[in-house]
C-alpha positions as CSV (number, residue, x, y, z in Angstrom):
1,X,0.0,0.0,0.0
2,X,0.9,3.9,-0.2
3,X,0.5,6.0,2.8
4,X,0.4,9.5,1.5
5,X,3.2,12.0,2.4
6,X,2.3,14.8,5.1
7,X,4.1,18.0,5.5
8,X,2.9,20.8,8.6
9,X,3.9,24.4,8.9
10,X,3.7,24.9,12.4
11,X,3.3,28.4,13.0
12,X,3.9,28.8,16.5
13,X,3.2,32.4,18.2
14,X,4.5,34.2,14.6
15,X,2.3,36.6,12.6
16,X,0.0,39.5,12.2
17,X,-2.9,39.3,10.1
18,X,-1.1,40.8,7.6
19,X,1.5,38.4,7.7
20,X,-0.6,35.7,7.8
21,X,-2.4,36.3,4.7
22,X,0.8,37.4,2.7
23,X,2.2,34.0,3.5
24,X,-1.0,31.9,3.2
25,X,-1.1,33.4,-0.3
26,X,2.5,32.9,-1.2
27,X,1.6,28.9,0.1
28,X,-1.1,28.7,-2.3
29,X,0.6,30.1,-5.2
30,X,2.9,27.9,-4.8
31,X,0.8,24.8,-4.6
32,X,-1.4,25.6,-7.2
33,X,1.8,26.2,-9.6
34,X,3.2,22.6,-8.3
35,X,-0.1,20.6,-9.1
36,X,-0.8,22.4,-12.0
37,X,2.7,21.1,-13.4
38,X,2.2,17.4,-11.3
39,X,5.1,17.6,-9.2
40,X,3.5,18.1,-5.6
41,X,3.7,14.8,-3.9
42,X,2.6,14.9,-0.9
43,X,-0.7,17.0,0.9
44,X,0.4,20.4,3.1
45,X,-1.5,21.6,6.1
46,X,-0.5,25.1,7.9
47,X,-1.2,25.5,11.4
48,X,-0.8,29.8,12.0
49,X,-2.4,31.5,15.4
50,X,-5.5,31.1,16.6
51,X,-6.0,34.9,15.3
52,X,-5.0,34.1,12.1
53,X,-6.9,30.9,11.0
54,X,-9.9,32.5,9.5
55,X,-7.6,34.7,7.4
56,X,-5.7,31.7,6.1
57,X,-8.5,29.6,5.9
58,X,-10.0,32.4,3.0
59,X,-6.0,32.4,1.4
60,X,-6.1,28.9,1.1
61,X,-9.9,28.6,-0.1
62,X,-9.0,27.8,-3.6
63,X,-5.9,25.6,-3.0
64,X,-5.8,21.7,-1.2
65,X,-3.8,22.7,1.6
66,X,-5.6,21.9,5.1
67,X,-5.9,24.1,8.4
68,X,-4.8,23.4,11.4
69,X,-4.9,24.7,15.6
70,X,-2.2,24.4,17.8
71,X,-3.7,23.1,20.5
72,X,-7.3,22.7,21.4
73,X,-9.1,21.8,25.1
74,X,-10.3,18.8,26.0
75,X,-13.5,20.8,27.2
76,X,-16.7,21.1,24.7
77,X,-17.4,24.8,26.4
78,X,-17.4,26.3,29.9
79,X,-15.6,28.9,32.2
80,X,-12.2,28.1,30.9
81,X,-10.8,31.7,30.2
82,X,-8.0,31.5,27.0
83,X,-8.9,28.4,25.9
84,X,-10.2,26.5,23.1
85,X,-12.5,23.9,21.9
86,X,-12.7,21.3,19.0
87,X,-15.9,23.4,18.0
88,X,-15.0,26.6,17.8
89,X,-11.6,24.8,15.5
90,X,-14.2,23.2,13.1
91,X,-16.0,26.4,13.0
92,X,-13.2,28.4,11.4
93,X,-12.5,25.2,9.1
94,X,-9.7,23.6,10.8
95,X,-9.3,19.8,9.8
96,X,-6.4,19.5,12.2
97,X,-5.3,19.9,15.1
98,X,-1.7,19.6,16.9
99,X,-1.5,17.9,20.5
100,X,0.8,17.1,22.8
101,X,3.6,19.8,20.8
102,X,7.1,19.7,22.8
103,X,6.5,23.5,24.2
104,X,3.3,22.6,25.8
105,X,4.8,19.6,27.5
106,X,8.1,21.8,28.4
107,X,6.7,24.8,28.9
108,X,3.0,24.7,29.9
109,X,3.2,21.4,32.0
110,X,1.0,19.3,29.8
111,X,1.3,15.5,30.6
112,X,0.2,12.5,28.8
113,X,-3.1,11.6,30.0
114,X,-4.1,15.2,29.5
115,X,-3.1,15.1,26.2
116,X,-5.0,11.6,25.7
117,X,-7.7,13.6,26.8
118,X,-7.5,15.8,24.0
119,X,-7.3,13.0,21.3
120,X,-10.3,11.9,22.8
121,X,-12.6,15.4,22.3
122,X,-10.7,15.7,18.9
123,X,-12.0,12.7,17.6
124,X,-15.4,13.6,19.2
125,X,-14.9,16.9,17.2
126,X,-14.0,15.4,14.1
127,X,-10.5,16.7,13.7
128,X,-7.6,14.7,12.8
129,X,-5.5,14.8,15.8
130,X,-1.8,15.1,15.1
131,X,0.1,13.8,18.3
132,X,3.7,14.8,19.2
133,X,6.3,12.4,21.2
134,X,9.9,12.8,22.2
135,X,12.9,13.0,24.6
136,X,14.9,15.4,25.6
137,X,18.6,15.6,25.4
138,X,18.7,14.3,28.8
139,X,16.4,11.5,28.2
140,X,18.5,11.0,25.2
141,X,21.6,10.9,27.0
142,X,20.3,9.2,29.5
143,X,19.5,6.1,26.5
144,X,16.0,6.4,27.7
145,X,14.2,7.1,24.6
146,X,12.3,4.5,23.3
147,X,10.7,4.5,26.8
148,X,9.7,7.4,27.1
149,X,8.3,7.7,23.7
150,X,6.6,4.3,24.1
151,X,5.0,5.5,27.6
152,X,4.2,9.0,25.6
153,X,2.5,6.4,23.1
154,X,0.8,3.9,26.1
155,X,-1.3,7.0,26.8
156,X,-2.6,7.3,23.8
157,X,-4.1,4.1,23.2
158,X,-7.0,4.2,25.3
159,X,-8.6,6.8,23.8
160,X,-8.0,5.1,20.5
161,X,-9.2,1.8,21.4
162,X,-12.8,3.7,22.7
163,X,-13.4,5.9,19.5
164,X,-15.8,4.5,17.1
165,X,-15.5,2.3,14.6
166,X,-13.6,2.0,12.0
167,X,-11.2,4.4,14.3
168,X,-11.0,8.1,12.8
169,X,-7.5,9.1,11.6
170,X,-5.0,10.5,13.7
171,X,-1.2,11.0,13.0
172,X,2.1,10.8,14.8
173,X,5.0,13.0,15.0
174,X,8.3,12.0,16.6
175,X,10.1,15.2,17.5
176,X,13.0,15.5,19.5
177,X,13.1,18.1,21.6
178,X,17.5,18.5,22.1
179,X,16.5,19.1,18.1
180,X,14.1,21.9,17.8
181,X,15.3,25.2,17.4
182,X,18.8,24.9,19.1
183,X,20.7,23.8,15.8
184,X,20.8,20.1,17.0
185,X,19.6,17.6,14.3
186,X,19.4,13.8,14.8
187,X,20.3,11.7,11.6
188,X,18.6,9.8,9.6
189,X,19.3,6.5,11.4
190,X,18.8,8.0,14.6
191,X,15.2,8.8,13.2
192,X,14.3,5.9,11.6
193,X,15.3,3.9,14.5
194,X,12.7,5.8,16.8
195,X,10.2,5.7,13.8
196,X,10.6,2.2,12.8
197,X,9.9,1.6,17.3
198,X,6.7,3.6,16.8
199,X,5.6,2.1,14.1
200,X,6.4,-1.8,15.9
201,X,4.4,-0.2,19.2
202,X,1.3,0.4,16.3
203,X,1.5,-2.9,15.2
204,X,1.9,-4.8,18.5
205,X,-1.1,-2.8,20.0
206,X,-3.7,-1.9,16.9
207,X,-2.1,-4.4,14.3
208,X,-0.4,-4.7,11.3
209,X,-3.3,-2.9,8.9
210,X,-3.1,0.1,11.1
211,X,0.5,0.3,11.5
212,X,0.7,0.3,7.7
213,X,-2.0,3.6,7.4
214,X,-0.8,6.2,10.2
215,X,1.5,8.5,9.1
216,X,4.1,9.1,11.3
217,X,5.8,13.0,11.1
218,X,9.6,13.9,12.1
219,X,9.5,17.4,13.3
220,X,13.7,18.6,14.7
221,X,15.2,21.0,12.4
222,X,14.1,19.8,9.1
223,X,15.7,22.0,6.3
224,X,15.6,22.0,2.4
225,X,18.9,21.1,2.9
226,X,18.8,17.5,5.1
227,X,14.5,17.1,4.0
228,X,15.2,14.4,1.2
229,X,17.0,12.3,3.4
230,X,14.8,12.6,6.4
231,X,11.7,11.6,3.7
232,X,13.5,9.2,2.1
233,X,13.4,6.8,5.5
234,X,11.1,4.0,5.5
235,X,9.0,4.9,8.5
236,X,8.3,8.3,7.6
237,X,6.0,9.9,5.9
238,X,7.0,13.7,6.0
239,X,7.6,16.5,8.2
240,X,6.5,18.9,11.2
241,X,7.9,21.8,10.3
242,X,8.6,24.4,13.0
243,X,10.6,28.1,11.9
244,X,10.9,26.9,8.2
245,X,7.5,27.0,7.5
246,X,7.7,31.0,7.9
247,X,9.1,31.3,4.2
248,X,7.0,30.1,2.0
249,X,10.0,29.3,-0.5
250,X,11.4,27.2,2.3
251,X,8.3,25.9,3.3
252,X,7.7,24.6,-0.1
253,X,10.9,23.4,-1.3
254,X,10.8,21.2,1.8
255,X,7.7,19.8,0.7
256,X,9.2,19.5,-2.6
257,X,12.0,17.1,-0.9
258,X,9.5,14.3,-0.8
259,X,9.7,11.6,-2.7
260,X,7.6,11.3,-5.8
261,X,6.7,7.6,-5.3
262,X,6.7,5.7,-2.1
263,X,5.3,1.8,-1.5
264,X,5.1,0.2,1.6
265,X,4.8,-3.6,1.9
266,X,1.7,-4.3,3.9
């Protein structure tokens, strides 16, 4: 079978309106230019601000490239003051939605079963959940990683296992975090190895058919530069893409780097 590449411009906390529709349009050009000439080989999604999704959503109207939040609550509504919901995401056209990112674990104390949570009210949403796992350098160093990306992953399947049949789609992305945004950059063995893991942790748990489907992400410092040899691994299936995806010409030869035709053995 073919699991279709996947390449995310996460945002982060970057843009004015203005900025967000200058670049959302420079993204669309761009696509529109690549399918028109059949070289775009894989499907885009762009994740700006919460401020800035309905503006991108109207860029990107007349190009397939998908909408995504940053984060979402696990709450439908409520008294939850700067947050929120799967809802009010769908409402402004969002098909996606990031969980579990590396600075909310770091930096706003998110933990696993919280961000289980969220899988759970994404599915319930209808948004394609794309869940992020990784170690730090001290993990790293440490030689802890495959467990603390498979306990990252244990969390998870819960709320899997209790969505409705057939299970919704969802996506993985392993992301380092000693690789994002300090220059660091793991090599492609070191990545396949932690893919490859992931993708034996799907099998062993949700079997072989599903293993084969989810698309597993690398998100750590992907560059034009080092993208074609990141894709070209046989466990992944494109990128999380963090400060390059604010240059559309970046953004897009990145996306370029993927391979035009990938087959995976079932």
């Amino acid at each position: 079978m073919q699991r279709r590449g996947l390449v995310i411009g996460n945002w982060k906390m970057n843009g004015t309106l203005l900025f967000t529709q200058e670049l959302a349009c420079a993204v669309r050009d761009g696509v529109l230019e690549r399918i028109g000439q059949q070289r775009l080989s894989c499907d885009l999604v762009l994740c700006p601000p919460f401020t800035g999704l309905s503006v991108a959503r109207h860029a990107l109207s007349e190009a397939p490239v998908g909408l995504g939040g940053q984060n979402m609550s696990d709450a439908v509504s409520g008294p939850y003051t700067g947050e929120i919901s799967g809802a009010m995401l769908r409402d402004v056209g969002c098909s996606h939605v990031l969980l579990g990112h590396s600075e909310r674990r770091t930096l706003f104390g998110e933990e696993n079963a919280g961000i289980a949570r969220k899988m759970a009210a994404a599915f319930q949403e209808g948004l394609q959940p794309v869940i992020c796992l990784g170690e730090t350098l001290q993990e790293r160093t440490a030689e802890r990683t495959l467990e603390v990306i498979r306990t990252q992953w244990m969390a998870l399947v819960p709320a899997i296992l209790a969505a409705a049949e057939p299970h919704p789609p969802w996506i993985l992305a392993y992301e380092p975090v000693w690789a994002i945004g300090t220059g660091r950059h793991a090599t492609p063995d070191q990545i396949q190895e932690v893919h490859g893991f992931i993708r034996q942790q799907l099998s062993d748990h949700l079997g072989a058919t599903v293993a084969s489907r989810v698309q597993i992400l690398y998100g750590g410092s992907v560059t034009p530069a080092n993208a074609a040899a990141i894709f070209a691994q046989q466990d992944v299936d494109g990128g999380l893409i963090g400060g390059a995806s604010l240059a559309a010409a970046t953004f897009l030869a990145i996306a370029d780097a993927y391979p035009k035709h990938v087959s995976i053995e079932e």
